[in-house]
VEXDREN-2710 file (C-alpha; in Angstrom, 1 decimal):
% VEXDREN-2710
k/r/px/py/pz
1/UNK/0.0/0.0/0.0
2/UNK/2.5/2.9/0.9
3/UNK/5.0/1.6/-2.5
4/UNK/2.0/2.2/-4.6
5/UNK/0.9/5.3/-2.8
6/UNK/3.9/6.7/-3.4
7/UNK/4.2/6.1/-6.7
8/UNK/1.0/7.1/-7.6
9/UNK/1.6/10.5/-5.7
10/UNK/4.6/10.9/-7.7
11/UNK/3.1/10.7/-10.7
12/UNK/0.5/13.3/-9.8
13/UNK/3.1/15.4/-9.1
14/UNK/5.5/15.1/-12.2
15/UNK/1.4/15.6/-14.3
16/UNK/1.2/19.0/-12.2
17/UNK/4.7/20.2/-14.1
18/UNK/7.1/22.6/-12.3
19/UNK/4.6/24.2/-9.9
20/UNK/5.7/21.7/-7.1
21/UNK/2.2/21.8/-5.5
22/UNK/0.8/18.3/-4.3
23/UNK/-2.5/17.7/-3.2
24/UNK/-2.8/17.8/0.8
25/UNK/-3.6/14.2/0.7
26/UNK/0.5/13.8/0.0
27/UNK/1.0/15.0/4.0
28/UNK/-1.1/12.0/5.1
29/UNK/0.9/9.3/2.8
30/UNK/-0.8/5.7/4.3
31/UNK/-2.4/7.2/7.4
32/UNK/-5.4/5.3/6.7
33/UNK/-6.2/3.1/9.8
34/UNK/-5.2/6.3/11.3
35/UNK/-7.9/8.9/10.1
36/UNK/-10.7/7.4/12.0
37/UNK/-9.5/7.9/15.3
38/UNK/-9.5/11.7/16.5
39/UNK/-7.1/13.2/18.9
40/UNK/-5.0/10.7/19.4
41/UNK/-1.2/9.7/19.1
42/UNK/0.6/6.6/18.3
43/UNK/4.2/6.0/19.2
44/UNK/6.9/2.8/18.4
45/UNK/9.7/2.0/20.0
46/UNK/13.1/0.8/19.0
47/UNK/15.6/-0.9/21.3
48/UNK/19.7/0.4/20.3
49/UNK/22.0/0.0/22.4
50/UNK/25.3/2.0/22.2
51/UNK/28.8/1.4/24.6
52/UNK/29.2/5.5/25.0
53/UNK/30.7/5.6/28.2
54/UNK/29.2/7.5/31.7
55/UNK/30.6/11.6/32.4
56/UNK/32.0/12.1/35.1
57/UNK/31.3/15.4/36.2
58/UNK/28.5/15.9/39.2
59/UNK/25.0/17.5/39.1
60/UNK/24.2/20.5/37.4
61/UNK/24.3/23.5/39.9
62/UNK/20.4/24.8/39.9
63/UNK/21.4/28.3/41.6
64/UNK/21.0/30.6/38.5
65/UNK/17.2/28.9/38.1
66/UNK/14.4/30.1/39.0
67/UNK/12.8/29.0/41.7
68/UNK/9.7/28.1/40.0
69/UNK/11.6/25.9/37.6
70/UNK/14.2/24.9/40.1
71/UNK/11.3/23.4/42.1
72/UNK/9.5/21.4/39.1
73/UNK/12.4/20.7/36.7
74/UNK/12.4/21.0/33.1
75/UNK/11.6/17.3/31.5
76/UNK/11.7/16.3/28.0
77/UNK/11.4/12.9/25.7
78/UNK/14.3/11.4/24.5
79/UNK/13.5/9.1/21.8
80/UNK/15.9/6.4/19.7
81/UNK/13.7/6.1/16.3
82/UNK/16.3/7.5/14.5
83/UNK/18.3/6.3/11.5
84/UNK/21.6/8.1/13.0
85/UNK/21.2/8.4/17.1
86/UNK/23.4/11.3/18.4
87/UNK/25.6/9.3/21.1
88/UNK/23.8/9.4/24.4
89/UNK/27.2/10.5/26.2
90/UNK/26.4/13.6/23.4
91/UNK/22.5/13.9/24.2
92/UNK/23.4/13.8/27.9
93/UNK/25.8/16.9/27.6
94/UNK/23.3/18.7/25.7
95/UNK/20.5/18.3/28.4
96/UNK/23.0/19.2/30.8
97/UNK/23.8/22.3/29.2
98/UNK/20.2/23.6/28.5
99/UNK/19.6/22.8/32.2
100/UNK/16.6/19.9/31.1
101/UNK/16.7/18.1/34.2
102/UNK/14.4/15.4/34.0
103/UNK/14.3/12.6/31.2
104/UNK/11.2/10.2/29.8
105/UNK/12.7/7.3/28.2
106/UNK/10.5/4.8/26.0
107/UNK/12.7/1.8/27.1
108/UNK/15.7/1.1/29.3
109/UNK/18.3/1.1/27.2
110/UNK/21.3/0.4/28.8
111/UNK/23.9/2.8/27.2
112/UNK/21.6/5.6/27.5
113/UNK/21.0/5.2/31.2
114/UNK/24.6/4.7/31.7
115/UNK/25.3/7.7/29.9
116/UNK/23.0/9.4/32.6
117/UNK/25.0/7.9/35.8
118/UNK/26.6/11.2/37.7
119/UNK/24.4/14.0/35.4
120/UNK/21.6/14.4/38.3
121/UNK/19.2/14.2/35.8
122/UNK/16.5/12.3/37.0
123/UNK/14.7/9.4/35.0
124/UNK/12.2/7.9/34.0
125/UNK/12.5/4.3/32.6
126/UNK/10.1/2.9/30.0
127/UNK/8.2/-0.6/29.6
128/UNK/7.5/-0.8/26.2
129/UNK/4.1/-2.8/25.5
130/UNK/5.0/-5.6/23.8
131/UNK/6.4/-6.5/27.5
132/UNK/3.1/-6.4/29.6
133/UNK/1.9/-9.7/28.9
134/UNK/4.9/-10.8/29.9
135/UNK/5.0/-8.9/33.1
136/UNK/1.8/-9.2/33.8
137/UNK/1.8/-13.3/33.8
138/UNK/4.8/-13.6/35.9
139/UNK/6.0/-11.8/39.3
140/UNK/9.5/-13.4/38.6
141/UNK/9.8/-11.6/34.9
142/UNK/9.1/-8.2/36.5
143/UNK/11.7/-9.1/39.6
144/UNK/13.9/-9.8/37.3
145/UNK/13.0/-6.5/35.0
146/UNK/13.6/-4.5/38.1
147/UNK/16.6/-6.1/39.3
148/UNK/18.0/-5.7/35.3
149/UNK/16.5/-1.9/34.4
150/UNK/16.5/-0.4/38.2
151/UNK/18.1/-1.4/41.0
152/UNK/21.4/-2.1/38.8
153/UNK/21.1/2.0/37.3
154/UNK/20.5/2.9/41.0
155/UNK/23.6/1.5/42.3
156/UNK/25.8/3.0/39.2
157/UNK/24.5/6.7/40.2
158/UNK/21.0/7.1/37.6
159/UNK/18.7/8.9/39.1
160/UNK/15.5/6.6/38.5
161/UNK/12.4/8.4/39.8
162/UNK/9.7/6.3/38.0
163/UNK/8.8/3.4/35.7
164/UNK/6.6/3.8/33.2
165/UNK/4.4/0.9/32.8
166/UNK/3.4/0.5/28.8
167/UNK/3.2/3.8/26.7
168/UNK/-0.3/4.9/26.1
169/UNK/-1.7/1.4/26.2
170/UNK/-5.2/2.3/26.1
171/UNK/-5.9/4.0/22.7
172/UNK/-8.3/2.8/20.5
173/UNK/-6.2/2.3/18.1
174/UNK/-5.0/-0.9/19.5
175/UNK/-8.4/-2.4/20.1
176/UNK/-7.9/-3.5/23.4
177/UNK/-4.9/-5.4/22.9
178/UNK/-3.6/-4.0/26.3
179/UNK/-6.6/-3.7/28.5
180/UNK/-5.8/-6.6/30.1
181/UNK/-2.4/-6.7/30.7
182/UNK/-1.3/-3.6/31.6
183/UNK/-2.8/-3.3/35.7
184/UNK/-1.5/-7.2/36.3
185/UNK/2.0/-5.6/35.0
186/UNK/1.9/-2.6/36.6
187/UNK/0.8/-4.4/39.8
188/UNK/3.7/-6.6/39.5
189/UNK/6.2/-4.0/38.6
190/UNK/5.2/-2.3/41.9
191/UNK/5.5/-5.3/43.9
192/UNK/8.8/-5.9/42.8
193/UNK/10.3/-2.0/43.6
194/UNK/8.9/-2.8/46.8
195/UNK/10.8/-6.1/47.4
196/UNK/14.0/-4.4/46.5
197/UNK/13.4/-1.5/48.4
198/UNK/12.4/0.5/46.2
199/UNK/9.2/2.0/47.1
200/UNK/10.1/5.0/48.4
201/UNK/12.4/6.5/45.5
202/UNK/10.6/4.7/42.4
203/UNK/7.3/5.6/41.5
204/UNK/5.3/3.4/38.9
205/UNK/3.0/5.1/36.8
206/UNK/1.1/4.4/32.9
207/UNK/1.7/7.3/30.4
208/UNK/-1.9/7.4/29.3
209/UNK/-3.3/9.1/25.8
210/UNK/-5.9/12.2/27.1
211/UNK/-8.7/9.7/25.2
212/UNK/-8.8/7.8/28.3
213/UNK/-11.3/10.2/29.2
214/UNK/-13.7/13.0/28.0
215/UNK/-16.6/15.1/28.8
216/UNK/-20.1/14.7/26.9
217/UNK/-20.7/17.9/26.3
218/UNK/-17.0/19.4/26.2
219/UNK/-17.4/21.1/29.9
220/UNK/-14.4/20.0/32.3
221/UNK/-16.7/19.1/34.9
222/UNK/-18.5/16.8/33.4
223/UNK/-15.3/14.6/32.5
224/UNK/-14.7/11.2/33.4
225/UNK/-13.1/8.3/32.2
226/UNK/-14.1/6.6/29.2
227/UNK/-17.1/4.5/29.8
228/UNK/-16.0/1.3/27.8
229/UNK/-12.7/1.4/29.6
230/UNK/-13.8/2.8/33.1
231/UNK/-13.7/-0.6/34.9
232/UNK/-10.1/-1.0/33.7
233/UNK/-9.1/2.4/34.8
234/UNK/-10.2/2.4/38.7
235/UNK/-8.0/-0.7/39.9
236/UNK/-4.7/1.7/37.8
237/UNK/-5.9/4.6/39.5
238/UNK/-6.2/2.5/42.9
239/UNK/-2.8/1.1/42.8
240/UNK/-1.2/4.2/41.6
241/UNK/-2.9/6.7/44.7
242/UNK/-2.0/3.7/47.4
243/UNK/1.8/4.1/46.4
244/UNK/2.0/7.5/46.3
245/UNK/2.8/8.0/42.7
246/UNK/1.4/9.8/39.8
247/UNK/-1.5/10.0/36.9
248/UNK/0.3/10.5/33.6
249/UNK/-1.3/12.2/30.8
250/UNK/0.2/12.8/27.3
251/UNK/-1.7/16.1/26.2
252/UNK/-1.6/17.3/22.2
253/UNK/-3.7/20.4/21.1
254/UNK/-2.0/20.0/17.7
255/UNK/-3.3/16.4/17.1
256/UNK/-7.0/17.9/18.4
257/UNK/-5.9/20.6/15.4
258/UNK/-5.0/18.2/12.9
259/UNK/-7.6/15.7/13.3
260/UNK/-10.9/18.4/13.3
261/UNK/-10.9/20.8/10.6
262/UNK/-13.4/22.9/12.7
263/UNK/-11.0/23.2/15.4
264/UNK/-10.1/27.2/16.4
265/UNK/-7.0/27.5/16.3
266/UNK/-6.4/30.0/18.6
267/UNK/-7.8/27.9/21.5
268/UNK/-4.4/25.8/21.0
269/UNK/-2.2/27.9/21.9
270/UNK/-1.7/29.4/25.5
271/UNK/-1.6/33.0/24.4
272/UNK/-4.3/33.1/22.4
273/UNK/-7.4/35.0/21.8
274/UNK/-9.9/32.1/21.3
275/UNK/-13.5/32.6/22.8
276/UNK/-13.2/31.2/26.1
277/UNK/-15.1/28.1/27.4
278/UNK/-17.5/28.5/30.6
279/UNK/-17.8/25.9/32.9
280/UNK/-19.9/27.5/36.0
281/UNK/-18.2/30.3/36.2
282/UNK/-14.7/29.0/35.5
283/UNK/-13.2/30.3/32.3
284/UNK/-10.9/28.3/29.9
285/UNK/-9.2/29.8/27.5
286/UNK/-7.2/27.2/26.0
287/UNK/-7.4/23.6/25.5
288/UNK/-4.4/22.6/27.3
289/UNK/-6.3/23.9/30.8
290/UNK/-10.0/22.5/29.5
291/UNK/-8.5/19.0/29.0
292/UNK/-6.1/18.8/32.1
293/UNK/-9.0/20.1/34.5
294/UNK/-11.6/16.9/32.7
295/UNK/-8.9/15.1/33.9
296/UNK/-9.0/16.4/37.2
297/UNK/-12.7/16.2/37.3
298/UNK/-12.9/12.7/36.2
299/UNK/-10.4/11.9/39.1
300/UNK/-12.3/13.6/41.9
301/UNK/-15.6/11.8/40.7
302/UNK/-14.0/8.3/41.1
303/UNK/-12.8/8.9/44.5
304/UNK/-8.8/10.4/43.8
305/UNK/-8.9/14.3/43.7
306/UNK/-5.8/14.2/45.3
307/UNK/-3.5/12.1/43.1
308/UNK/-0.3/13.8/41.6
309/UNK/-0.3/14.6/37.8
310/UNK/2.1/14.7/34.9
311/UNK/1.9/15.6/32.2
312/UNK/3.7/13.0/30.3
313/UNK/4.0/14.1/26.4
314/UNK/3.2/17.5/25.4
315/UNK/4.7/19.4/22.4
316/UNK/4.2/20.6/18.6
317/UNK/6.2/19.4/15.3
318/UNK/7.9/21.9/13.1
319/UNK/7.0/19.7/9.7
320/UNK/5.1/17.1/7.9
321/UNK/1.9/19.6/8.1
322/UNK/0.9/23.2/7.1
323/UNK/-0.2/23.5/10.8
324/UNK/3.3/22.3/11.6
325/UNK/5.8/24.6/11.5
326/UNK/8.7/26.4/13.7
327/UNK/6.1/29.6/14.2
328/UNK/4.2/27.2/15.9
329/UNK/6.1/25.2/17.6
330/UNK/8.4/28.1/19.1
331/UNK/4.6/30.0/19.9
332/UNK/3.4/26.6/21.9
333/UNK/6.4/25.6/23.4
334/UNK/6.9/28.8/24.7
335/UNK/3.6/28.9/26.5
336/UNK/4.6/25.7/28.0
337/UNK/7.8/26.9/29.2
338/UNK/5.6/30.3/30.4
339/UNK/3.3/28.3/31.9
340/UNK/5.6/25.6/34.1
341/UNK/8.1/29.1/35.2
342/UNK/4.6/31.2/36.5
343/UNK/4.0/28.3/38.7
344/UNK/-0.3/29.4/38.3
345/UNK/-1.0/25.8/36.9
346/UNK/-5.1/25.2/36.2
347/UNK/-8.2/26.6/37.3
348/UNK/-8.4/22.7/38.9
349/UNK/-5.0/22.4/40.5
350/UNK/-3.2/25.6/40.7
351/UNK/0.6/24.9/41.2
352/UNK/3.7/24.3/39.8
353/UNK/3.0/21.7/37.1
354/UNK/5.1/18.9/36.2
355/UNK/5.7/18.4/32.6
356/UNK/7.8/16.4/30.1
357/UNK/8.1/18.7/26.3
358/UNK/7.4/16.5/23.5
359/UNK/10.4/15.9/22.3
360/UNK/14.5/16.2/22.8
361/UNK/15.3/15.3/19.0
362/UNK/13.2/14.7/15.5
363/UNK/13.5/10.8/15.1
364/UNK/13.6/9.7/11.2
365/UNK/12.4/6.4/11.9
366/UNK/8.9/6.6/13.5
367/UNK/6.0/5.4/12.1
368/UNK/4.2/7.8/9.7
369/UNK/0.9/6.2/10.6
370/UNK/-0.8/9.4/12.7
371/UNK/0.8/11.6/10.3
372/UNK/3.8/13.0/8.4
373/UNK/4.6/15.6/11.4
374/UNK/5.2/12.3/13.7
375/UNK/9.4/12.5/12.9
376/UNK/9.2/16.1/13.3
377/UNK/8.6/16.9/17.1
378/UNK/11.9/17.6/18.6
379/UNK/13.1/20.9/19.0
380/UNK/16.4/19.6/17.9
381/UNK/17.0/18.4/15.0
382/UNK/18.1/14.7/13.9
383/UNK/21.5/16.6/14.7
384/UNK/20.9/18.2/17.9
385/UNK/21.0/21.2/16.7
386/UNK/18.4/24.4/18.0
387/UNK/15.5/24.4/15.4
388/UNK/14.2/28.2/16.6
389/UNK/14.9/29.8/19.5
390/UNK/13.0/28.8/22.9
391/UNK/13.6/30.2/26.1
392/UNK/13.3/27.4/28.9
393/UNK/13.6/30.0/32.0
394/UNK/16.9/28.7/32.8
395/UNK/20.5/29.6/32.7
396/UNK/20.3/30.6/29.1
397/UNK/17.5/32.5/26.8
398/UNK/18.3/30.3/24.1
399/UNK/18.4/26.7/23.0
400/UNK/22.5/25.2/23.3
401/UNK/23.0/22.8/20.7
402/UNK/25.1/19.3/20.8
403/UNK/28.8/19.8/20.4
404/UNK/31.6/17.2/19.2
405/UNK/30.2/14.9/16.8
406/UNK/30.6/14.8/12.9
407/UNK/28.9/15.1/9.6
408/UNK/29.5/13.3/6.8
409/UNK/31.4/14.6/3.8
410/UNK/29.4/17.6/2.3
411/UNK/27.8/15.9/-0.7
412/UNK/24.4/14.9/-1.6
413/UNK/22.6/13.0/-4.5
414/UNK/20.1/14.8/-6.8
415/UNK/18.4/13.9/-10.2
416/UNK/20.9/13.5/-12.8
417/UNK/20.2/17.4/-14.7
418/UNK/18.6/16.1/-18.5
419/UNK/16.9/13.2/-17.2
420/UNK/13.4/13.2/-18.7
421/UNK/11.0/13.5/-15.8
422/UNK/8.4/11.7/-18.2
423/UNK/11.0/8.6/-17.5
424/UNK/8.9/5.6/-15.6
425/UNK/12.2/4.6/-13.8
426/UNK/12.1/8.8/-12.2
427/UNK/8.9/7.9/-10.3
428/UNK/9.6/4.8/-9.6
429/UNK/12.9/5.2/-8.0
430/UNK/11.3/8.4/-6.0
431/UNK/8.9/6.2/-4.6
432/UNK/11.4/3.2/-3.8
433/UNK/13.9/6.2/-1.9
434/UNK/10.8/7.8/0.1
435/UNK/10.0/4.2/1.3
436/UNK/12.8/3.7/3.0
437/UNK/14.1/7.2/3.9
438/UNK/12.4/10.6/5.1
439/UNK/10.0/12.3/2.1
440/UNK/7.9/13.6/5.1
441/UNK/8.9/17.5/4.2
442/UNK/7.4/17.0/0.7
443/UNK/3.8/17.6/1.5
444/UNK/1.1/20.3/1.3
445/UNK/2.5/23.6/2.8
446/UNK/5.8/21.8/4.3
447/UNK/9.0/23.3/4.6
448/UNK/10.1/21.8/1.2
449/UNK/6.3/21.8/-0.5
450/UNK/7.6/24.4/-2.5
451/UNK/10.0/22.4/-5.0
452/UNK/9.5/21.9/-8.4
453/UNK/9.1/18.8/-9.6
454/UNK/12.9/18.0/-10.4
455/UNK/13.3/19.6/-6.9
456/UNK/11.0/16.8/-5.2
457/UNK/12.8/14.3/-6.8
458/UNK/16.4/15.4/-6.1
459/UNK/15.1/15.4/-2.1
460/UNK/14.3/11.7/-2.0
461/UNK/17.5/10.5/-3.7
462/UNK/19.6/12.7/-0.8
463/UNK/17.4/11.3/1.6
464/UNK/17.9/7.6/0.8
465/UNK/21.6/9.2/0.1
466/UNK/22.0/10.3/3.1
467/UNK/20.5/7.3/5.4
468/UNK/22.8/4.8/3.4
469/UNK/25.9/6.5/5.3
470/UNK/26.6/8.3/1.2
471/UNK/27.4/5.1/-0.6
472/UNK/27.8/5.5/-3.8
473/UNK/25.6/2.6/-4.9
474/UNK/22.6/4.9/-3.0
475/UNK/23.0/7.0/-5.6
476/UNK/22.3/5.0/-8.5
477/UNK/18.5/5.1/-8.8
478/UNK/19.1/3.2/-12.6
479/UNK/21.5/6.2/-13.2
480/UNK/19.7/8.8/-13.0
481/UNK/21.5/9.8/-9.6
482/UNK/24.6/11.9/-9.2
483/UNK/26.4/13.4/-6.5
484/UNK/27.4/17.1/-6.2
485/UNK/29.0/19.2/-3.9
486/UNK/27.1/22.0/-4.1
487/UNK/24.5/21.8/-1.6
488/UNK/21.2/22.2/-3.2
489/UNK/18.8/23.4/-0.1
490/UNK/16.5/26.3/-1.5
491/UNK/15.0/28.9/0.8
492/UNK/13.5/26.9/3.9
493/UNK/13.7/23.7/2.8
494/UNK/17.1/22.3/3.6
495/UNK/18.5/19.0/2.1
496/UNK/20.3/16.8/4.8
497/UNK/23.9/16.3/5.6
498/UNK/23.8/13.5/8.1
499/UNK/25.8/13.0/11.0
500/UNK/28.5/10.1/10.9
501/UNK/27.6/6.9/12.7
502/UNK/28.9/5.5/15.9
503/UNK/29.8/2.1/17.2
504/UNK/27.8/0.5/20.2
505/UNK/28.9/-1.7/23.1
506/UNK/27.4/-4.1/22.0
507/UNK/29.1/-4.2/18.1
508/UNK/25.9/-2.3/16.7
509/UNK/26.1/0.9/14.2
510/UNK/23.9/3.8/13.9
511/UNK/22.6/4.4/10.5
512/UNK/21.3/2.2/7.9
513/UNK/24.8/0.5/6.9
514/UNK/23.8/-1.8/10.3
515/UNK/21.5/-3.0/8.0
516/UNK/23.7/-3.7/5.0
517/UNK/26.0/-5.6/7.3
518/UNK/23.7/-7.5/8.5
519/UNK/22.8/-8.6/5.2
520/UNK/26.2/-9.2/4.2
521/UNK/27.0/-11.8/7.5
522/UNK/24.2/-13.5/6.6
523/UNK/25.2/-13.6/3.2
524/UNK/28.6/-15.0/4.1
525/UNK/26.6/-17.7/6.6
526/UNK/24.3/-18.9/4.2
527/UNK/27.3/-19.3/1.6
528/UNK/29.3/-21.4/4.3
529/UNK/26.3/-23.8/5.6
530/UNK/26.4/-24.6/2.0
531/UNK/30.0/-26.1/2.0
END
């Protein structure tokens, strides 16, 4: 389905001529089994590990912060979908330098949380759901889990501070493939902190999606959780106010945005000048308040006003979309950073809140599925560098980018100038480089939706280019590739250099040449079973 999507697309665009404008339908390239569900946000984990070594300097001084932020902490995603991870050792220095002193991880990758031993940057550790069932049928797996993922961190110096049980297990989406197993593993994972002693510092907790609840008639006090799931939430919500820990919600006014047409825009943002929303008396003048406070409401009707929130995910992509781009993102962001510094929370729970941005670094890898804007959250790029300028109320009024790590060699691949764009083989090879690399900044309104139609063509080649590590066979394309040394980004729409790969601990490489590798071992194997 997405090969012939994409080839079709292509050849709607080379029919259009030089004008370079696709239909909006190219921003939502095989989103499908997506469209039907509204305001929600699918994420996929990877597992890569990387040997990169610990740092061995001591906490960040916090005396220059603000006391607001000094009190809450500044937290933010760090993903590993990426064709060409930054090393963690890298990422680590960057968050230490922007003053970002809190982490969500997706997994528990070694490297990266021994990368974090010594940074007092505290943690938190992801399950990812293909583990619950696991967990959740056996006490001894998740003793073991916690023995392997905490209690060995904790002794090397990582400041764990919570487990995340699953990752949004509840969205419809997955049609209940997790209902069932994610209290049993969270109950599990809590029994085995508490055997090791852990009670006290570790807190469990499930990163929900804000569709585990809603409100009829779009009033916050009349929220509660969703009735088909309600019997699954209480005994999470139980567990989870008897240990002391906390409610996590993963908040997006941009997906609301993208998924309804009809939705004002202005009511997105923090500073904006939507009409406001009465609930008896209590004014709300932008969704990120109107859907914490249902939140809060559907707690205090089941019994738990008190339980701690976080807000797990929250954020706004720079590309992929005409809604997203760096104006945007550098308005919303902002008015998150405002926000958590003025300490005046919501009209429901006034206070310092605790959030994680959405996210450290764009990750080329994800699953296009919800969208085209899903590799484009970070606000760094793939390279760690600042994609507009955001203040985060710390030690610096501006973004500090990753240091000491390389590009490769600056050259990209483009369409061979004189190919015939009426060629079969140009769309063809177009659509074969977007499959496997990143054509996500093509689409309606983008950063590159500008390009002509050579243009278009010449980005997917240096994208497949580009993940392949330059090889010079990635530039074939039936030869109508060639390289050049004259870099061919126009205006805002910037054709990649990519950063050089790096060797793991455990013998892995970053970037797509893994993958050739791999296939060349087996290759060898196959050749000497058959002596």
């Amino acid at each position: 389905m997405f090969r012939i999507s994409l080839v079709f697309l292509f050849f709607v665009l080379l029919a259009r001529g030089s004008n370079g404008l696709w239909s909006a339908s190219v921003a939502k390239i095989d989103a499908d089994d997506f469209a039907s569900s509204s305001s929600k946000k699918v994420s996929t984990l990877s597992h890569i590990k990387a040997d990169v070594g610990s740092i061995s300097s001591g906490p960040v001084e916090l005396s220059a912060v603000s006391h607001a932020i000094a009190v809450g902490g500044i937290g933010a995603n760090w993903g590993s979908q990426a064709s060409h991870r930054l090393p963690p050792k890298i990422v680590v220095k960057m968050l230490r330098d922007n003053v970002i002193q809190k982490v969500k991880l997706f997994d528990s990758d070694y490297d990266t949380l021994k990368a974090l031993s010594g940074s007092g940057i505290q943690v938190m550790v992801g399950i990812p759901n293909d583990m619950l069932s696991t967990l959740a049928g056996s006490s001894k797996a998740a003793e073991k889990w916690v023995s392997q993922n905490v209690s060995h961190h904790l002794s090397n110096n990582v400041m764990i501070r919570y487990v995340a049980v699953g990752n949004e297990p509840f969205l419809e989406t997955y049609n209940g493939t997790f209902l069932r197993t994610t209290f049993p593993a969270l109950r599990n994972i809590q029994e085995a902190l508490t055997k090791a002693g852990h009670r006290s510092q570790v807190k469990v907790t499930v990163p929900l999606n804000a569709d585990v609840y809603s409100s009829p008639d779009g009033l916050p006090s009349n929220g509660d959780f969703r009735a088909n799931i309600h019997d699954f939430m209480l005994p999470i919500v139980k567990l989870l106010s008897d240990n002391e820990a906390p409610f996590t919600v993963n908040i997006y006014p941009f997906i609301s945005l993208y998924t309804d047409s009809n939705f004002p825009i202005e009511y997105a943002f923090f500073d904006g000048n939507a009409t406001p929303v009465n609930d008896g008396g209590t004014s709300y003048y932008n969704m990120f308040d109107a859907n914490h406070d249902t939140l809060v409401w559907a707690l205090q009707k089941n019994g738990f006003s008190n339980l701690p929130i976080i807000i797990g995910e929250i954020g706004w992509p720079t590309d992929g979309d005409r809604n997203a781009n760096l104006d945007y993102a550098r308005r919303f962001n902002q008015g998150v950073m405002s926000r958590i510094s003025s300490g005046r929370g919501t009209p429901m729970r006034p206070g310092l809140l605790d959030a994680y941005l959405f996210s450290l670094i764009d990750e080329d890898d994800k699953s296009i599925q919800p969208g085209n804007f899903e590799r484009h959250w970070g606000i760094f790029g793939y390279d760690g560098q600042p994609k507009y300028a955001l203040n985060l109320g710390t030690t610096s009024q501006s973004l500090v980018g990753a240091r000491n790590y390389s590009y490769l060699e600056p050259k990209w691949c483009i369409l061979k100038p004189g190919a015939r764009l009426d060629d079969p083989k140009v769309a063809e090879s177009a659509s074969y480089a977007c499959g496997l690399a990143d054509c996500t900044c093509l689409g309606y309104q983008t950063s590159c939706g500008g390009l002509d139609a050579q243009g278009n063509i010449s980005y997917a080649f240096n994208s497949y280019y580009q993940k392949n590590n330059q090889l010079d066979d990635a530039c074939k394309f039936s030869g109508l590739g060639t390289i050049t040394r004259a870099d061919p980004s126009i205006g805002n729409c910037r054709f990649i250099r990519m950063i050089k790969p790096y060797y793991g601990g455990a013998g892995r490489i970053s970037g797509c040449v893994e993958k050739i590798l791999g296939l060349v071992l087996g290759i060898i194997i196959f050749l000497l079973n058959g002596l």
